[in-house]
N, C-alpha and C positions, 0 to 999 in steps of 0.2 A: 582686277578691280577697275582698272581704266575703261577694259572696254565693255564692261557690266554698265557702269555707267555711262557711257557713249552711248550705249542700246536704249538701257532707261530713257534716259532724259533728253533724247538727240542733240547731245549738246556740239561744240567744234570746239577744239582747244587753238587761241590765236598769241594768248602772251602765254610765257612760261616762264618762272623765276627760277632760278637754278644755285647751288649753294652748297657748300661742302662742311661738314663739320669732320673733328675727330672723335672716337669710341675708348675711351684708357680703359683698360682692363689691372685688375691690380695683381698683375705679377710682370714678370721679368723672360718668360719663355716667351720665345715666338717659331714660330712657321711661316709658308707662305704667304698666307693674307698677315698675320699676326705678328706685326714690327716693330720696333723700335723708329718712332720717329716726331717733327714737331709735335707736340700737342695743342692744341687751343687754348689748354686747361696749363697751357705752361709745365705741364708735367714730362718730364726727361728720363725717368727712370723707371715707365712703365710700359707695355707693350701697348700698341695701337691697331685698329682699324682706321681708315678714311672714308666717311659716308657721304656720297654726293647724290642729291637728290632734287628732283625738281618738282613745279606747284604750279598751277594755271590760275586763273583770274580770281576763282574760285575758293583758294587755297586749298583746292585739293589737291591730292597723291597724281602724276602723269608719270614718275620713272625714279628710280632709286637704280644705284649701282656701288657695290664695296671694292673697294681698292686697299691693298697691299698697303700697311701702316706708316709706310716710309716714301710715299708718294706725295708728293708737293700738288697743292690743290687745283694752281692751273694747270698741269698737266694731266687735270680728271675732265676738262671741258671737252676740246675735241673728240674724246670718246663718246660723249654723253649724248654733243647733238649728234654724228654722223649714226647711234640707236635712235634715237627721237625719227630722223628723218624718215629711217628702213622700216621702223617698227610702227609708227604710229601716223593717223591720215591727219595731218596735223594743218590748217587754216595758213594764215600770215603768221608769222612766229617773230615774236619782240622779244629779243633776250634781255633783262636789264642785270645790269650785274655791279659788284663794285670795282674798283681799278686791278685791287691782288690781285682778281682772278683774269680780269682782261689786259692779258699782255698782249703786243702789238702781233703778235703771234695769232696768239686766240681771236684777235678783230679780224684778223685774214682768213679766220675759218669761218667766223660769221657772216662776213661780205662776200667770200665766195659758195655759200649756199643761199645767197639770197634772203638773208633773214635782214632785217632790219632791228639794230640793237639802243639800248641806253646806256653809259658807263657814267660812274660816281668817279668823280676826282676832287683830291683836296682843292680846299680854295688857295691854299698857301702854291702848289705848283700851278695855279693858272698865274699866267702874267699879264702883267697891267694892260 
């Protein structure tokens, strides 16, 4: 679909929001993708997927990827961009994100590819 529409519309993708949710399924098996683990929905005692997904300026679709139910959401980042990079001819690339997902970890994967990012922090940890 991305690059249907790259051809269409010759467009460049330069921001990209990125963001993870979780999937409850209502039962209690799981498999490999299908875990037990946090949910969003606060639900503890159903199996999960982990959907990280990302959107351009646009709010269009640029990349989806499913992780394993029991995966902690910033540990779905570094996958997400080093696909973005390989996969797609992607402009200046602005990550903005909120703090969960950018651990000081994650800002080291984005300042060493060269991306320039935004991060959300509470105003209660900025100090005076």
């Amino acid at each position: 679909m991305y690059n249907q529409r790259i051809s269409l519309f010759n467009t460049t993708v330069d921001l990209v929001f990125y963001d993870v949710t979780t999937l409850a399924f209502e039962t209690q098996q799981t498999n490999e993708i299908l875990q037990m683990g946090y949910s969003k929905d606060k639900k503890f005692n159903e199996s999960q997927i982990v959907l990280g997904m990302s959107i351009d300026q646009d709010r269009m679709p640029v990349s989806f990827d499913i992780y394993a139910g029991n995966t902690f959401e910033g540990h779905t980042f570094k996958d997400s961009i080093e696909k973005m990079k390989k996969e797609y001819q992607l402009g200046k690339v602005i990550v903005v994100a909120d703090r969960g997902m950018m651990s000081k970890k994650n800002i080291e994967v984005v300042e060493n590819s060269n991306y320039e990012f935004i991060v959300g922090k509470s105003i209660k940890q900025i100090k005076k």
